[in-house]
KEKOL-51275 format. One record per residue (C-alpha): residue number from 1; x, z, y. Coordinates in pm, whole numbers, always signed. Example, Ala and Ser with C-alpha at 12.3 -4.5 7.8 and 13.67 -1.06 7.14 Angstrom:
REM residues 2
+-----+--------+--------+--------+
! seq !      X !      Z !      Y !
+-----+--------+--------+--------+
!   1 !  +1230 !   +780 !   -450 !
!   2 !  +1367 !   +714 !   -106 !
+-----+--------+--------+--------+
This chain:
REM residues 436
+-----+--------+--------+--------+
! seq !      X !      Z !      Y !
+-----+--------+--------+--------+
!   1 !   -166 !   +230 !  -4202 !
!   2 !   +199 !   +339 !  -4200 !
!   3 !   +492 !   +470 !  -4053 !
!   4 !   +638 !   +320 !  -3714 !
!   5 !   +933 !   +115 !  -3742 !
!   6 !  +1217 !   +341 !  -3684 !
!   7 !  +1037 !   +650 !  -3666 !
!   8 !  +1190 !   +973 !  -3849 !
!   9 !   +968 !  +1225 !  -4033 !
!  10 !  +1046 !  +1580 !  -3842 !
!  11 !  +1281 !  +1788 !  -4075 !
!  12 !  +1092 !  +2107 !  -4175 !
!  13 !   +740 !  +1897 !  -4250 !
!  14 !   +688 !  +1910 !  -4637 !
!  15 !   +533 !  +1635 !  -4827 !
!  16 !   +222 !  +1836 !  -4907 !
!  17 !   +167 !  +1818 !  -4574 !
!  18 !   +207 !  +1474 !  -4529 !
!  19 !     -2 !  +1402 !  -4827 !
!  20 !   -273 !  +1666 !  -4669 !
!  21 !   -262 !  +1459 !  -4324 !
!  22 !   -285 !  +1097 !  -4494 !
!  23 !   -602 !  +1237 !  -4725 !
!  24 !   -788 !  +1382 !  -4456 !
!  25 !   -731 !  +1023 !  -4233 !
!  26 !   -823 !   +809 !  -4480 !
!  27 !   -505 !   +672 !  -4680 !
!  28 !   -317 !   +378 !  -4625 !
!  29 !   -448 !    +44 !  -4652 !
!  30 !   -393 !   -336 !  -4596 !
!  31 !   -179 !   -529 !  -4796 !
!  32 !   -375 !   -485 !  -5135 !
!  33 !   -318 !   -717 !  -5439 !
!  34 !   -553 !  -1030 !  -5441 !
!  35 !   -637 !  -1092 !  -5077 !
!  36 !   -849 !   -729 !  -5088 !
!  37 !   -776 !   -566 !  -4765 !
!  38 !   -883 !   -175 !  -4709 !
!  39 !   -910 !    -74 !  -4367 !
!  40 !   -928 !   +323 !  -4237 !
!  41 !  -1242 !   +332 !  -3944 !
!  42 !  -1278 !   +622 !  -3702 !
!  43 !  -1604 !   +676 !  -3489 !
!  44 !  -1776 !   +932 !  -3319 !
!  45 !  -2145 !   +747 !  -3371 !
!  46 !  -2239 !   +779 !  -3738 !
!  47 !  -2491 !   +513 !  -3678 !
!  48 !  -2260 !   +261 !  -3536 !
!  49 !  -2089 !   +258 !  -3884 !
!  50 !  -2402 !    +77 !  -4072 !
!  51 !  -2270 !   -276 !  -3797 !
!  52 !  -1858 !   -278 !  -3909 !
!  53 !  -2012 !   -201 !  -4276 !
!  54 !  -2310 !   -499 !  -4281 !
!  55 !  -2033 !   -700 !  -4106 !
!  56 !  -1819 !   -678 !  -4427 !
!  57 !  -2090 !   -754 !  -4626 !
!  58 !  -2108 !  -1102 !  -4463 !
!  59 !  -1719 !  -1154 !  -4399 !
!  60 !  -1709 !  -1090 !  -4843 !
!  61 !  -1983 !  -1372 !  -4874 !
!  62 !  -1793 !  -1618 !  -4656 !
!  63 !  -1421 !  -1517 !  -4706 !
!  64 !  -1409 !  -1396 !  -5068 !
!  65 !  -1015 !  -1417 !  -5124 !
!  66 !  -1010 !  -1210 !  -4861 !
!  67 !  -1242 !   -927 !  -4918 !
!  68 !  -1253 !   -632 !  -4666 !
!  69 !  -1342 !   -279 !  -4737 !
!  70 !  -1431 !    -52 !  -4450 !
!  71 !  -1375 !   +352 !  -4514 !
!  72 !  -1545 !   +485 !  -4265 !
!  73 !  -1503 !   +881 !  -4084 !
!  74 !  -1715 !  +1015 !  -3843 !
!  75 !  -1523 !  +1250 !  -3636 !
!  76 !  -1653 !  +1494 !  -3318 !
!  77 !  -1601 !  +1296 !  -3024 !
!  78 !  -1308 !  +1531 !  -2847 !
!  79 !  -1152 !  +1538 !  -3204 !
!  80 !  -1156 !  +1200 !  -3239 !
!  81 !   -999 !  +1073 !  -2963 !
!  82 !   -763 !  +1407 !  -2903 !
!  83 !   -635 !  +1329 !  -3263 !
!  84 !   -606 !   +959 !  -3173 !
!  85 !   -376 !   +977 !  -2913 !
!  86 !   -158 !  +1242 !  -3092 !
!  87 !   -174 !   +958 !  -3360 !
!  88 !    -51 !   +646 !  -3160 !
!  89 !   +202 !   +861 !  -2968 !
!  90 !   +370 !  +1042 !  -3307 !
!  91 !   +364 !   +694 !  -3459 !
!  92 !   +179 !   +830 !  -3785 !
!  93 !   -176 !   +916 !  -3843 !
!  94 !   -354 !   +648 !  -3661 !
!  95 !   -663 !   +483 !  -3857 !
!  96 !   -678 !   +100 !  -3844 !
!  97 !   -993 !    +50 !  -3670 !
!  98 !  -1087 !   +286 !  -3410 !
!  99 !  -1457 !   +375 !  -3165 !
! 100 !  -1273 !   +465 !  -2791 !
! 101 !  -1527 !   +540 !  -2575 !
! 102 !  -1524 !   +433 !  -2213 !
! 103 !  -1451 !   +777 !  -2040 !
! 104 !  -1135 !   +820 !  -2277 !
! 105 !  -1026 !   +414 !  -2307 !
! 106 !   -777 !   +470 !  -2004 !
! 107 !   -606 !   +720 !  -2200 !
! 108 !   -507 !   +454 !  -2468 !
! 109 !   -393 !   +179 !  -2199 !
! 110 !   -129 !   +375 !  -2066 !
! 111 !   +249 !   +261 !  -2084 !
! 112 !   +340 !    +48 !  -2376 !
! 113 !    -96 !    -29 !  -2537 !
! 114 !    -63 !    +56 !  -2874 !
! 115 !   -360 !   -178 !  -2958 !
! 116 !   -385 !   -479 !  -3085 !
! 117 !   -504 !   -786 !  -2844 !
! 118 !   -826 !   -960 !  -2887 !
! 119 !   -785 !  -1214 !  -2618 !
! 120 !   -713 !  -1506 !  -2878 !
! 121 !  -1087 !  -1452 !  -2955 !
! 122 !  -1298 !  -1382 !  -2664 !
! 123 !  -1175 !  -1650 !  -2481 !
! 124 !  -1309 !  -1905 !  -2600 !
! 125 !  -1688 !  -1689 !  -2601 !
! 126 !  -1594 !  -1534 !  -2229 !
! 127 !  -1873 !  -1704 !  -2051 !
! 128 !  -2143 !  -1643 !  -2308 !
! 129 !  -2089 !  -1227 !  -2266 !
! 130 !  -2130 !  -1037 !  -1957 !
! 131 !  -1770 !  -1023 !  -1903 !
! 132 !  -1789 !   -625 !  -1714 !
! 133 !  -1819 !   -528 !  -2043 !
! 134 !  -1480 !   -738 !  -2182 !
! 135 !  -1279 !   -600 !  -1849 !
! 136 !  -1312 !   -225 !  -1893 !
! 137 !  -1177 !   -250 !  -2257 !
! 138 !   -885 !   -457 !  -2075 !
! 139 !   -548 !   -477 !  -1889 !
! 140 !   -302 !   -706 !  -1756 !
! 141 !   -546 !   -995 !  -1879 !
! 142 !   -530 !   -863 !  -2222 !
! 143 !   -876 !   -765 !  -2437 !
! 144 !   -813 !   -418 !  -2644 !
! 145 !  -1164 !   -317 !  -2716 !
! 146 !  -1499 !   -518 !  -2815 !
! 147 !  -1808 !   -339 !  -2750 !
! 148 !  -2144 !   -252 !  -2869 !
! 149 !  -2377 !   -339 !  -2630 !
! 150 !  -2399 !   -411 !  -2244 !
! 151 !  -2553 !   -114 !  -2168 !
! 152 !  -2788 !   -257 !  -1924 !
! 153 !  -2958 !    +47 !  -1697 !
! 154 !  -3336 !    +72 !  -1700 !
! 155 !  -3638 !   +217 !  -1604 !
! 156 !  -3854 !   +416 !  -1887 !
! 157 !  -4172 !   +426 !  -1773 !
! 158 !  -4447 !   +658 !  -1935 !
! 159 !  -4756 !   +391 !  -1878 !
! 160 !  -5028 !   +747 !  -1917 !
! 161 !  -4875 !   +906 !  -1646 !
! 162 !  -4851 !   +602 !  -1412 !
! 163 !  -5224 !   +446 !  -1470 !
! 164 !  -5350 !   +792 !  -1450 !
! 165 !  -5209 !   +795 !  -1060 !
! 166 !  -5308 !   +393 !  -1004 !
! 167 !  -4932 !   +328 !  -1029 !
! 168 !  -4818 !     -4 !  -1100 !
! 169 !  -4402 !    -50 !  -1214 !
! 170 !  -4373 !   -369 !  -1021 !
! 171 !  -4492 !   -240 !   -713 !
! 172 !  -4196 !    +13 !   -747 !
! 173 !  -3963 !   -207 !   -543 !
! 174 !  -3721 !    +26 !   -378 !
! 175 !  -3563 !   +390 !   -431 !
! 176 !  -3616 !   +530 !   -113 !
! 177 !  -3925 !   +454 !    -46 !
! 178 !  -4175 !   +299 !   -357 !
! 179 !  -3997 !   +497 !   -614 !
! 180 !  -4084 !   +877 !   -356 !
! 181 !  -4384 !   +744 !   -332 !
! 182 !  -4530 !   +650 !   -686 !
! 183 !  -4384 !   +997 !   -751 !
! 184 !  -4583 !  +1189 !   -504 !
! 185 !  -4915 !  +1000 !   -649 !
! 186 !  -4806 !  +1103 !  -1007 !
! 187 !  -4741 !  +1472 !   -893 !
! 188 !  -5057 !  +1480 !   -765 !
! 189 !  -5270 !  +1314 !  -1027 !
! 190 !  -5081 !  +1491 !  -1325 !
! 191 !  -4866 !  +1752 !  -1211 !
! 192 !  -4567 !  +1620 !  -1369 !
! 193 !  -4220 !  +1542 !  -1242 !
! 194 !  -4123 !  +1206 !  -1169 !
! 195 !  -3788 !  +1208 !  -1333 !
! 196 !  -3470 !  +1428 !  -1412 !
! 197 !  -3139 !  +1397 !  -1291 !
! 198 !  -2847 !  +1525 !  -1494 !
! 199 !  -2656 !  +1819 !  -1352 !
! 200 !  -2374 !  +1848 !  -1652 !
! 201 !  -2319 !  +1440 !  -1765 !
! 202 !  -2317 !  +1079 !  -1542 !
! 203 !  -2612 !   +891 !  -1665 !
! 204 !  -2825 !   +970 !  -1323 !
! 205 !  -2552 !   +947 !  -1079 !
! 206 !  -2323 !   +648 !  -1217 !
! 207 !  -2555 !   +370 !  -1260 !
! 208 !  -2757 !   +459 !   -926 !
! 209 !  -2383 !   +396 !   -759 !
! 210 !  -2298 !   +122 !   -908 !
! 211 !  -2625 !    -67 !   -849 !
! 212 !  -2492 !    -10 !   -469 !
! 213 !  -2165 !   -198 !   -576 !
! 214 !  -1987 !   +135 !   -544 !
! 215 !  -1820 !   +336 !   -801 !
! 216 !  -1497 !   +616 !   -853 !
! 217 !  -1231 !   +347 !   -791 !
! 218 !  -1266 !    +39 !   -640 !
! 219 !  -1110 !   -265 !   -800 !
! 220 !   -711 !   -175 !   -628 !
! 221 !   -815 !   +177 !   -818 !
! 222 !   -796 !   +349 !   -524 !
! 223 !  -1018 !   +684 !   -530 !
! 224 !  -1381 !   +609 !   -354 !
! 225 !  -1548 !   +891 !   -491 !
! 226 !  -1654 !  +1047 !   -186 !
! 227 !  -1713 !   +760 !    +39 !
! 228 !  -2081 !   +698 !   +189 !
! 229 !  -2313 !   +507 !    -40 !
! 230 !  -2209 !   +762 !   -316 !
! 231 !  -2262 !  +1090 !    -97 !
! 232 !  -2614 !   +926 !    -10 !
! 233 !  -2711 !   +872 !   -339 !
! 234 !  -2693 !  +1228 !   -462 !
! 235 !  -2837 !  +1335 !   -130 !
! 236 !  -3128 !  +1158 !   -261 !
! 237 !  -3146 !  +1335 !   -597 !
! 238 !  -3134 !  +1669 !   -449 !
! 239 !  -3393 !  +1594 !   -218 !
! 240 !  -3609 !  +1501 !   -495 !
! 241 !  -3535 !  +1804 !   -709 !
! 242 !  -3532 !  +2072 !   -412 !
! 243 !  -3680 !  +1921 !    -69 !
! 244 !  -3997 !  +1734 !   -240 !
! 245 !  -4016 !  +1857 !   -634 !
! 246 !  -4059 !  +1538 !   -723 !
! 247 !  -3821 !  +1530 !  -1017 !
! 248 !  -3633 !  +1812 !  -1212 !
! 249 !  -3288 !  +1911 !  -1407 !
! 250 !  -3362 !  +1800 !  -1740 !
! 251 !  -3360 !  +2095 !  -2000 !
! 252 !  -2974 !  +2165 !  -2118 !
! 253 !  -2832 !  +1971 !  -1822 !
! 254 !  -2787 !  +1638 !  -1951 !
! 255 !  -3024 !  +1367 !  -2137 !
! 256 !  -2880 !  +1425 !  -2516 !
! 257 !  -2989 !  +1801 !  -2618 !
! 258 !  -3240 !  +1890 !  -2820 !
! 259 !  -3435 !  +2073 !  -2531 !
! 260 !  -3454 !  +1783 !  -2368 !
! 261 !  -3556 !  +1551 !  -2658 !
! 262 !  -3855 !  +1790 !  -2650 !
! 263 !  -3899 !  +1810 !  -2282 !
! 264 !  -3913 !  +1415 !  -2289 !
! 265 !  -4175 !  +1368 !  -2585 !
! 266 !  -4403 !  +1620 !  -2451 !
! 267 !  -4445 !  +1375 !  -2158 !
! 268 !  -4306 !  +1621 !  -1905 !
! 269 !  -4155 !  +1348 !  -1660 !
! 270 !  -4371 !  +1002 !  -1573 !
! 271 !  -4018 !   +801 !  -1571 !
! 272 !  -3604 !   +823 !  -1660 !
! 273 !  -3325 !   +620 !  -1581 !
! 274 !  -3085 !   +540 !  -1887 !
! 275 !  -2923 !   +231 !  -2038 !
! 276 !  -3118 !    +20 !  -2320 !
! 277 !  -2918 !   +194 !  -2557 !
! 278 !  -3133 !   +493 !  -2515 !
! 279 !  -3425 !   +297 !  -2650 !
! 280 !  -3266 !   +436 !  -2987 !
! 281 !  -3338 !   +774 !  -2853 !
! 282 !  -3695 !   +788 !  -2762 !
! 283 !  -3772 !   +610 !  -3142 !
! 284 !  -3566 !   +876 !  -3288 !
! 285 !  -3666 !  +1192 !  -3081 !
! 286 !  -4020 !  +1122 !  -2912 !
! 287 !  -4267 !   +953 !  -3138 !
! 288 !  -4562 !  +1093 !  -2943 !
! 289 !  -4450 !   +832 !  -2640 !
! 290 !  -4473 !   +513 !  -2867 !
! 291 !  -4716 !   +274 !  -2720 !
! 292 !  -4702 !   +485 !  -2397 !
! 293 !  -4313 !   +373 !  -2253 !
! 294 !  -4284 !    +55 !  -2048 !
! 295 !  -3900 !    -87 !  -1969 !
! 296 !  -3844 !   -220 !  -1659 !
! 297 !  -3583 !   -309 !  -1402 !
! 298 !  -3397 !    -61 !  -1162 !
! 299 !  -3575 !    -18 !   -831 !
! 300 !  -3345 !   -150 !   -557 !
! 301 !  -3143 !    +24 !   -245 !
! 302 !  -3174 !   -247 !    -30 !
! 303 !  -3317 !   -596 !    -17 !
! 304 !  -3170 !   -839 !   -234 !
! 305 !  -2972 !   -570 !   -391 !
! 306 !  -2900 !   -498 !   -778 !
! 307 !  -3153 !   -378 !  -1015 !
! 308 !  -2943 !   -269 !  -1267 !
! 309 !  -2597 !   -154 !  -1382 !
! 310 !  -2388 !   -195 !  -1713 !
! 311 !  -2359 !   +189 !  -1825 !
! 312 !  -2159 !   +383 !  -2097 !
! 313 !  -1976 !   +164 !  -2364 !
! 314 !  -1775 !   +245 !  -2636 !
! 315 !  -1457 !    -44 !  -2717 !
! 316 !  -1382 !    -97 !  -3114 !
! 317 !  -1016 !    -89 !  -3152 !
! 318 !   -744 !   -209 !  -3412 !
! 319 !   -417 !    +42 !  -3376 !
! 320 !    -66 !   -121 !  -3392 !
! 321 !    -24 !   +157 !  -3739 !
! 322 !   -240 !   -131 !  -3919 !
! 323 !    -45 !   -296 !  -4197 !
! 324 !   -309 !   -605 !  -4152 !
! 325 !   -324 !   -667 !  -3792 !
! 326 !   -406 !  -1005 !  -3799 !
! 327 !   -705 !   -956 !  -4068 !
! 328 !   -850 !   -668 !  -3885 !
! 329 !   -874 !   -798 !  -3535 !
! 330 !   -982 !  -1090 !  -3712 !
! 331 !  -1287 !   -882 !  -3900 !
! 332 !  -1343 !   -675 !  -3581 !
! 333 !  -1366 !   -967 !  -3379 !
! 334 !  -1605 !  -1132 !  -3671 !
! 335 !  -1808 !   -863 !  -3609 !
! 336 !  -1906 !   -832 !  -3248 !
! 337 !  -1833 !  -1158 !  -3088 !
! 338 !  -2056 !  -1417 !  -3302 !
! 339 !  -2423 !  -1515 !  -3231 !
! 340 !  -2490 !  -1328 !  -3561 !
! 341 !  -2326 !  -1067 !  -3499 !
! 342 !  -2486 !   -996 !  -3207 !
! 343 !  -2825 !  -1057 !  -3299 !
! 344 !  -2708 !   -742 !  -3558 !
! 345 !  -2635 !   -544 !  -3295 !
! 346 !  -2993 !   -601 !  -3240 !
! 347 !  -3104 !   -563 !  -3533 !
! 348 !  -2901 !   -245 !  -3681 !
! 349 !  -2863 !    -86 !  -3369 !
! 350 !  -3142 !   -139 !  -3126 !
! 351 !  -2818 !   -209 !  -2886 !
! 352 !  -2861 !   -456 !  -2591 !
! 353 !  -2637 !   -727 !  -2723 !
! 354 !  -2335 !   -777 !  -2472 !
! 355 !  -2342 !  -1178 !  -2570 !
! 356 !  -2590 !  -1285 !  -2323 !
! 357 !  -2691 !  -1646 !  -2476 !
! 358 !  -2884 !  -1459 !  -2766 !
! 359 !  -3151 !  -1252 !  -2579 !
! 360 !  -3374 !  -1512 !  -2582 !
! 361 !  -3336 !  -1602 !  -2961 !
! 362 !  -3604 !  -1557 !  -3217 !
! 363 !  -3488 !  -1239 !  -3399 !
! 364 !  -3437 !  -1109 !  -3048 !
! 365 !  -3805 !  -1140 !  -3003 !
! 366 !  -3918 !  -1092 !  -3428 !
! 367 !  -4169 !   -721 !  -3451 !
! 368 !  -3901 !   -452 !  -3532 !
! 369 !  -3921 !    -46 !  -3491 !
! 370 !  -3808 !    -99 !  -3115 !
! 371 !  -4078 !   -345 !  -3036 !
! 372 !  -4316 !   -194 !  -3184 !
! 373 !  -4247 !   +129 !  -2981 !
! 374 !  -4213 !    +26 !  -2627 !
! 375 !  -4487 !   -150 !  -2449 !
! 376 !  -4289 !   -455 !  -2372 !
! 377 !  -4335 !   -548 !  -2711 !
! 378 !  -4158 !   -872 !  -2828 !
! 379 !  -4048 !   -971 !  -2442 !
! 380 !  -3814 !   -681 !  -2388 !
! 381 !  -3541 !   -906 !  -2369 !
! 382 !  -3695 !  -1070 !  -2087 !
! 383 !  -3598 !   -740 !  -1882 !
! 384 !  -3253 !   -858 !  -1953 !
! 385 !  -3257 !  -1222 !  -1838 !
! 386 !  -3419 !  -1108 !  -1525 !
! 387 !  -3097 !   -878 !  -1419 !
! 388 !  -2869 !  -1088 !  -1618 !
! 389 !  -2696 !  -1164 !  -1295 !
! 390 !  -2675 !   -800 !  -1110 !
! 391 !  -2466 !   -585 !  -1316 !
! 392 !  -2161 !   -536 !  -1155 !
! 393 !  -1809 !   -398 !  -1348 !
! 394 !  -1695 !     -9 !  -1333 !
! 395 !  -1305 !    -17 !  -1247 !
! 396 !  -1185 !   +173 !  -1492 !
! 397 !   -779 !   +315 !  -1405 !
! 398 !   -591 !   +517 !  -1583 !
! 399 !   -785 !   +849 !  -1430 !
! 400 !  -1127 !   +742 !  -1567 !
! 401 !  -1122 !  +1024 !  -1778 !
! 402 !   -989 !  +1267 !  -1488 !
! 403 !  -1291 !  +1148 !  -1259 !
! 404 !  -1565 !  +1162 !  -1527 !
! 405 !  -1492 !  +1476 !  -1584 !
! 406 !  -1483 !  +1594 !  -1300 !
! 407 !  -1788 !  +1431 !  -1201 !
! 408 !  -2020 !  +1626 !  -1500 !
! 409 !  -1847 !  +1972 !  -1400 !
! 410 !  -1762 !  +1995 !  -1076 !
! 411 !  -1976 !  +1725 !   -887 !
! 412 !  -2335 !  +1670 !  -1040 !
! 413 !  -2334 !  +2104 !  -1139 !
! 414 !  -2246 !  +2241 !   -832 !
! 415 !  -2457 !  +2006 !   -642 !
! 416 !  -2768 !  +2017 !   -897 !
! 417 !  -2753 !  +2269 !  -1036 !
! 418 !  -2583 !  +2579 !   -850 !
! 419 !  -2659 !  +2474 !   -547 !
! 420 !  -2330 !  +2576 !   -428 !
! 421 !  -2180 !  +2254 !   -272 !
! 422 !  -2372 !  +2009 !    -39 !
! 423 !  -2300 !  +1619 !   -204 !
! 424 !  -2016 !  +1584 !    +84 !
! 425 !  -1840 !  +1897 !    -10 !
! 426 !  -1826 !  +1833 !   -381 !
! 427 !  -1769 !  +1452 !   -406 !
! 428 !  -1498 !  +1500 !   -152 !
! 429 !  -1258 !  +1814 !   -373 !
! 430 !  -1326 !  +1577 !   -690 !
! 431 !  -1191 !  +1292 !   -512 !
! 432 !   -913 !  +1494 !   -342 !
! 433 !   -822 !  +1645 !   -728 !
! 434 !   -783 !  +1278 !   -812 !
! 435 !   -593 !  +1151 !   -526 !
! 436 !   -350 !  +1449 !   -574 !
+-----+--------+--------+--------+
């Protein structure tokens, strides 16, 4: 990395500073002797690291005068991308390559992007991706993030509880009505909640929304927070939790604590809706559920309406403080647009591949920790092909961050969790906060 063009160094900083700040953020790099090109990575996923690192591996093999070294840093997530934008607007400090998740990417499209464009590369791939997943990283027809995975909304089905109340997933056709109902027949065969729905993140009431076609913005970005569909939908999660006891809070508020990790393997709820990336979670937190978990498609709203929704996302970024611009969106791109690459997605991280003409490829189907867990075995892919074509986009504007936010601690808590707010009262402020 280095200094902007044209930008001065504060009197009154010392060098020992400077050299402090540079050491902690992983030194400069690019532009090494002998086509050998170090580049600084910041993420807040320590696992997502083994991908950009196996991805060198194979770039040294088939570019070897132009070997890459990746220096990787795994940083809190508020630190990371608080630190990042102090970075790209001081004009020092940035790292080359850079994990922005999707509830902070706004942040980094504002005014001048200080990113570098990927568009000369997905392009010519565009229609082999689901493209929702290209278009939040994106703006004014320019690509500044690649992702990890397409973050496909599911289903989790614990198979004991279901069989032991004659419950069948594919029966389980519609929200209102199956879904209520295959949850009263569990309660009363087992005793155990259907579900949980977050009261302190987005995972329960996003996807259900978007499924609808709704969202926080529409596609002008015009605040829709409050408007029917979305008021419905949590309607229907607090009458599960407090007018039938049907489902539950999960334990900690939100479906990545440690409480709930436990809650979850002790087979406590029959069912939970979360995105295929998840899948890494139960094999990491709950092996008492593998065999016992069965992935399946969304139940719908309405006839002929979507059974699933691309969810979460995090866009891999190359700063403009990059000595090597072209060589690192080059390598970044290298390693999440290919059919290789994406079959490594698979592979390293259990991650739905966003590159749609893979899922029914032979490694995508080849016995692996994952398939061995889940029921679905070797056809979980086939989940995917089914919805392929009913994921619709989030809008992402420039107060994404603003309405998540506010949507985990004012919306979901006081309606889920203190009680305090009926789904009208509290959708509506959030949305008036964001239309201020």
């Amino acid at each position: 990395m280095k200094i902007g063009t044209g930008k001065k160094v504060m009197l009154g900083i010392t060098v020992l500073m400077l050299v402090g700040f540079f050491a902690w953020s992983g030194g400069q790099s690019g532009g090494a002797a002998k086509g050998e090109y170090t580049f600084s990575f910041w993420t807040f996923q320590q696992f997502h690291i083994a991908l950009l690192e196996d991805a060198a591996d194979r770039w040294n093999k088939e570019y070897p005068d132009r070997r890459v070294t990746v220096e990787s840093s795994s940083l809190p997530y508020a630190d990371l991308h608080s630190k990042l934008l102090v970075a790209l607007q001081s004009g020092v400090g940035a790292p080359d390559l850079v994990d922005i998740e999707i509830s902070q990417f706004a942040n980094f499209l504002k005014g001048t992007v200080q990113l570098a464009d990927y568009s000369k590369y997905v392009d010519p791939v565009r229609d082999k991706f689901i493209t929702a997943r290209f278009d939040i990283y994106s703006k004014g027809g320019n690509v500044y993030g690649l992702p990890y995975h397409v973050g496909a909304t599911v289903v989790y089905y614990n198979m004991n509880h279901l069989n032991a109340a004659g419950v069948r997933p594919q029966d389980i056709g519609y929200w209102t009505s199956d879904y209520v109902e295959a949850a009263r027949k569990v309660k009363s065969a087992t005793g155990k909640f259907m579900t949980t729905f977050e009261s302190n993140d987005q995972w329960s009431f996003w996807p259900m929304i978007s499924q609808q076609k709704s969202d926080y913005f529409n596609a002008a970005g015009d605040v829709i927070l409050d408007n029917d569909i979305n008021v419905k939908t949590l309607q229907f999660q607090y009458d599960m939790i407090y007018k039938d006891k049907l489902a539950t809070l999960p334990p900690g508020g939100y479906h990545h604590t440690e409480e709930f990790y436990g809650f979850l393997n002790a087979g406590e709820i029959a069912s939970l809706l979360m995105p295929m990336w998840y899948m890494g979670r139960f094999v990491d937190y709950c092996p008492d559920l593998s065999g016992k978990i069965l992935v399946h498609p969304m139940p719908r709203w309405e006839p002929n309406g979507f059974r699933s929704a691309g969810m979460g996302g995090t866009g891999t970024a190359v700063t403009n403080q990059c000595d090597d611009l072209d060589v690192a969106t080059e390598f970044v791109a290298y390693a999440k647009l290919s059919k290789e690459a994406n079959i490594k997605i698979w592979e390293i991280l259990g991650f739905d591949p966003p590159r749609w003409d893979v899922w029914d490829s032979p490694e995508l189907k080849a016995e692996n920790k994952y398939t061995n867990y889940f029921k679905n075995g070797t056809a979980l892919f086939e989940t995917l092909l089914e919805v392929k074509e009913e994921i619709m986009p989030v809008n992402v504007t420039e107060l994404m961050p603003r309405a998540s936010d506010l949507v985990k601690s004012m919306v979901v808590y006081r309606v889920l969790e203190s009680r305090e707010q009926s789904p009208y009262e509290a959708l509506h402020e959030a949305a008036e906060e964001l239309r201020k």
